[in-house]
C-alpha positions in Angstrom: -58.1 42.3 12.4 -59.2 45.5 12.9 -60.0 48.0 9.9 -57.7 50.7 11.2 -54.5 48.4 11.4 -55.0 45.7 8.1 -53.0 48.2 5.7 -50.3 48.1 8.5 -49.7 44.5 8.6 -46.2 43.0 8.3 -44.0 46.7 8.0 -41.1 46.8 9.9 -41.4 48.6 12.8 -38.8 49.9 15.8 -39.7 51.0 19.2 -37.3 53.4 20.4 -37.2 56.5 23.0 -35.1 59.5 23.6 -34.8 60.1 27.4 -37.7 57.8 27.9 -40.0 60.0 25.6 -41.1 57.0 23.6 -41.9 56.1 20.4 -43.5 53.4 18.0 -41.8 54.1 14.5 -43.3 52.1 11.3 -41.7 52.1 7.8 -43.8 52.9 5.2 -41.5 53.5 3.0 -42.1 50.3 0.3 -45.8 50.6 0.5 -48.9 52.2 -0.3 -50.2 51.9 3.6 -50.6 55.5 5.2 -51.2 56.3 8.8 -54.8 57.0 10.3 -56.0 58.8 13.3 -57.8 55.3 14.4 -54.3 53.3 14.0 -52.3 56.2 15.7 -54.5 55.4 18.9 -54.1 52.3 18.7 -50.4 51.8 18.1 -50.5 54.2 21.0 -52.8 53.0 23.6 -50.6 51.8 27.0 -52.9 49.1 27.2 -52.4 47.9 23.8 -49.3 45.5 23.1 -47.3 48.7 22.4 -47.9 51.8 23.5 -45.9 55.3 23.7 -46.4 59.0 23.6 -46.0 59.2 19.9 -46.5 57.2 16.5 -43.9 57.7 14.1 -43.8 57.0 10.3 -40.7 57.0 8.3 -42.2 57.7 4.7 -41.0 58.6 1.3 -41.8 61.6 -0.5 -40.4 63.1 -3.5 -37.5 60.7 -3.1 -36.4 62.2 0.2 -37.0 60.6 3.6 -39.8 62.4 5.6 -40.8 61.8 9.2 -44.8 62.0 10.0 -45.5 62.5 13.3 -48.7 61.3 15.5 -50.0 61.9 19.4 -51.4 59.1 21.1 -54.5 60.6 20.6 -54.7 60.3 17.0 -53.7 63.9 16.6 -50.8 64.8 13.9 -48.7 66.9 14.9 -45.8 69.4 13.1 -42.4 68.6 15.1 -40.9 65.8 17.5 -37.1 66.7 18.7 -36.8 63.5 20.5 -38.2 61.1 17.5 -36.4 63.5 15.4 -33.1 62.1 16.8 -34.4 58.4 16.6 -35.3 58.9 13.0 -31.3 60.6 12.3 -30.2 57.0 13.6 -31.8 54.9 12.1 -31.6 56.6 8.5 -27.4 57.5 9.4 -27.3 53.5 10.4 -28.7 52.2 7.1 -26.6 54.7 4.9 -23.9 54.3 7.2 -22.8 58.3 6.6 -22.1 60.4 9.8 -24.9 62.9 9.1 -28.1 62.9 7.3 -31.6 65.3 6.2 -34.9 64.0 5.9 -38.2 66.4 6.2 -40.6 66.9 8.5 -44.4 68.3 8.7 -42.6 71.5 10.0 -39.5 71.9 7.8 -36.4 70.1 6.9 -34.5 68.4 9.4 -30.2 67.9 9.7 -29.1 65.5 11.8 -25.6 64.4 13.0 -23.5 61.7 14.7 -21.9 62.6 18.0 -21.4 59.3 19.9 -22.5 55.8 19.0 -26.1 56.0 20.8 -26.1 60.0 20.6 -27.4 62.1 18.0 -27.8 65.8 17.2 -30.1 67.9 15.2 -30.9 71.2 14.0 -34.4 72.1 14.6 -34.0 75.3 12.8 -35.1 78.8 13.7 -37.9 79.6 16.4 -40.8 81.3 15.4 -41.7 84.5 18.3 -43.6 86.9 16.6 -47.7 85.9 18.0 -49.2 84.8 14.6 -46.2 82.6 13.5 -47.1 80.6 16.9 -49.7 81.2 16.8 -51.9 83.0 19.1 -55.5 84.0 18.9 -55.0 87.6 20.0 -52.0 90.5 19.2 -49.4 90.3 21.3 -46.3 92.4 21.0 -44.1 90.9 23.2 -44.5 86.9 23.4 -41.8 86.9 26.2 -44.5 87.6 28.3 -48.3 86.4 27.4 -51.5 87.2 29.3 -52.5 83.6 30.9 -53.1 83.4 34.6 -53.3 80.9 36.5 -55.4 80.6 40.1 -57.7 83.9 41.3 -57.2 86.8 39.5 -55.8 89.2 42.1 -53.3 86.6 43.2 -52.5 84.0 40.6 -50.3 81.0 41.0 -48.3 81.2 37.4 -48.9 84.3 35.2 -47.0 85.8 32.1 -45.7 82.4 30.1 -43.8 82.6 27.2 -44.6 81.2 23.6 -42.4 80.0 21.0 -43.1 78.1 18.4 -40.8 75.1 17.8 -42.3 73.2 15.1 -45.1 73.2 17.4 -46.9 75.7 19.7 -45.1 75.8 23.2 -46.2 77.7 26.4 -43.5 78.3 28.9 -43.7 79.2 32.8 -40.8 80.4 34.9 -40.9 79.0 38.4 -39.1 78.7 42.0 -39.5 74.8 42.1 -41.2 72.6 39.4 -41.9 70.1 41.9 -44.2 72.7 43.5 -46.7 73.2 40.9 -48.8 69.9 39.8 -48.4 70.2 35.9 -50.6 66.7 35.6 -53.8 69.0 37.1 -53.1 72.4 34.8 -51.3 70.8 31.8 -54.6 70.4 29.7 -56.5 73.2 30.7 -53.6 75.5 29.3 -52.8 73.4 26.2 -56.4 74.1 25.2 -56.5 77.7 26.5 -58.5 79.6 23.9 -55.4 81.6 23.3 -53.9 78.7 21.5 -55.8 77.8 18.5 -53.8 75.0 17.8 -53.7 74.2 21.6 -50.0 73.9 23.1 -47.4 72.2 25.1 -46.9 73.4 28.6 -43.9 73.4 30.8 -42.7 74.7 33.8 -39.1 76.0 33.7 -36.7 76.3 36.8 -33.5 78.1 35.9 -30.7 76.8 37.9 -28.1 78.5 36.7 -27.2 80.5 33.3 -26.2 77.6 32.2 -28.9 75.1 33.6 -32.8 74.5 33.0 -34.7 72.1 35.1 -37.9 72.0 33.0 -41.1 69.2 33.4 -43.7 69.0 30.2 -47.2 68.7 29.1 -47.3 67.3 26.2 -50.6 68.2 23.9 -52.3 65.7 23.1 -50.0 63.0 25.2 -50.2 64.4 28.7 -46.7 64.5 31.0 -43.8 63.0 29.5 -40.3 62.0 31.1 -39.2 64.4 28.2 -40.0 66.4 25.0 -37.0 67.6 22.7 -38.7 70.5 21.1 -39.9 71.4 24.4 -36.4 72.0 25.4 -35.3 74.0 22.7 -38.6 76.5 23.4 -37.6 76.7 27.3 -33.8 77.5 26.4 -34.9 80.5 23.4 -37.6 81.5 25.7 -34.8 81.8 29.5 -32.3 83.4 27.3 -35.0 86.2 25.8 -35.6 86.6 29.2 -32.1 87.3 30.5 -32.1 84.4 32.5 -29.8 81.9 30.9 -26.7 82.1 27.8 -28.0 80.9 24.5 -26.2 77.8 25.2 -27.3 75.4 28.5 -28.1 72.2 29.6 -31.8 71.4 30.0 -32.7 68.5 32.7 -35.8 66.7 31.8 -37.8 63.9 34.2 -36.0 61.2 31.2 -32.6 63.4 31.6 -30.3 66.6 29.9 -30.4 67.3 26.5 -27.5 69.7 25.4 -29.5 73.3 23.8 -27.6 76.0 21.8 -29.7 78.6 20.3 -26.9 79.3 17.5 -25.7 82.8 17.8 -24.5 82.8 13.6 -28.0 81.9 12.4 -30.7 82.0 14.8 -30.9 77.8 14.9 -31.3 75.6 17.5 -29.7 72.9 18.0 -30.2 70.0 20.2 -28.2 66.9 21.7 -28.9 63.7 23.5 -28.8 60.4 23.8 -31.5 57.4 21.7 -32.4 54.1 22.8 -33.2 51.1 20.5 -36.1 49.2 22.4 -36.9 46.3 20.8 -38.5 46.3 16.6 -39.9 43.7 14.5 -42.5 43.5 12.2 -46.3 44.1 12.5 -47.2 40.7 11.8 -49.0 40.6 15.0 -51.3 43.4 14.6 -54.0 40.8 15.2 -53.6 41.9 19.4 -54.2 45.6 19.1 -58.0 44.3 18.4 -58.2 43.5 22.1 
């Protein structure tokens, strides 16, 4: 067995998604194994006998459930939305309560009941001010940041917004996100030497003041049929813009997750549906060697 993977051997394990944004969840709850960059990838590699967009361990710390969060690449990361809700499930279906909080790299995390495969959670306030994002330069008004896209005196996408969701996101506003090919831009602005910490990218098509169509770039994971924290970012970022309420419905490739930047205390809260895969045990870690 591989190195990387012999400390994981025989945990319990789920693989679940939320709108087809996958995940590969292992308990480490009962056990002095930790995560690694090298076991990340290879829980994570699509040609491996898993595979996702994200690893996901359910730890203990302090006595209080915390979620850890890892890219396919071997890259940890600060917030997941979507795992977020997978994580409320299956902690709210072992305590069988209606609501439960567990932390996260980014902050504590509520999360509620709403349906018997849907779940909601508060991913707290955004952060908008340009070193809470952050960016590498001053910039007073993060509605509107200085990227451009295609020549100079005629670019294709320009003036983005950045919020900070847990994790660095860059937004643009288009016509049509069909009409811009996020799969040949998406890295080049997630490591734009603007973001430090590189970023998610998305392209946003408002439908309505109460609608988002929005396809993501995931850092570190590439396109994904969905990205919760994404979601919230495109919602804050529409409505700072006057383009949508504080409340709409955002449509993802995986499907609509239900956004309401609260009014009362700046949260955000999101909604959607989970999925239970398949889980087991990682008793067969033995074919991730291959």
């Amino acid at each position: 067995m591989r190195p990387d993977l012999a400390s994981l051997t025989d945990l319990p394990f789920w693989k679940m998604n939320g709108l087809g944004n996958d995940f590969f969840i292992v308990d480490l709850r009962h056990t002095d194994a930790c995560m690694t960059s090298a076991a990340a990838q290879l829980l994570g590699d699509r040609g491996g006998p898993y595979g996702c967009d994200q690893i996901i361990t359910l730890e203990s710390r302090a006595g209080e459930p915390f979620m850890g969060i890892w890219n396919a690449d071997g890259g940890a990361v600060e917030a997941c939305g979507n795992a977020a809700r997978c994580i409320g499930w299956l902690l709210m279906k072992e305590s069988g309560e209606e609501s439960v909080a567990f932390l996260t790299p980014a902050g504590d995390i509520e999360a509620h009941r709403i349906g018997s495969m849907r779940i909601s959670v508060d991913m707290g306030e955004p952060k908008l001010h340009w070193q809470d994002i952050p960016l590498a330069e001053q910039m007073d008004d993060t509605r509107f940041i200085d990227i451009k896209l295609g020549p100079i005196d005629n670019p294709v996408l320009w003036g983005p917004s950045a919020v900070n969701m847990g994790n660095p996101h860059c937004v643009f506003f288009v016509n049509d996100v069909y009409a811009h090919q996020l799969d040949r831009f998406g890295s080049m602005i997630e490591n734009h030497p603007l973001f430090p910490e590189r970023a998610n990218v998305s392209v946003a098509q408002v439908t309505s003041q109460y609608e988002i169509r929005l396809r993501v770039w995931e850092r570190g994971v590439g396109i994904t049929k969905a990205c919760g924290t994404a979601a919230c970012a495109a919602l804050v970022s529409a409505h700072r813009r006057r383009l949508t309420a504080r409340k709409a419905t955002v449509i993802l490739d995986g499907g609509p997750l239900a956004i309401d930047w609260r009014e009362s205390d700046d949260h955000v809260l999101m909604a959607g549906p989970i999925e239970l895969e398949y889980e087991g045990r990682l008793a067969a870690c033995e074919q991730a060697k291959r």
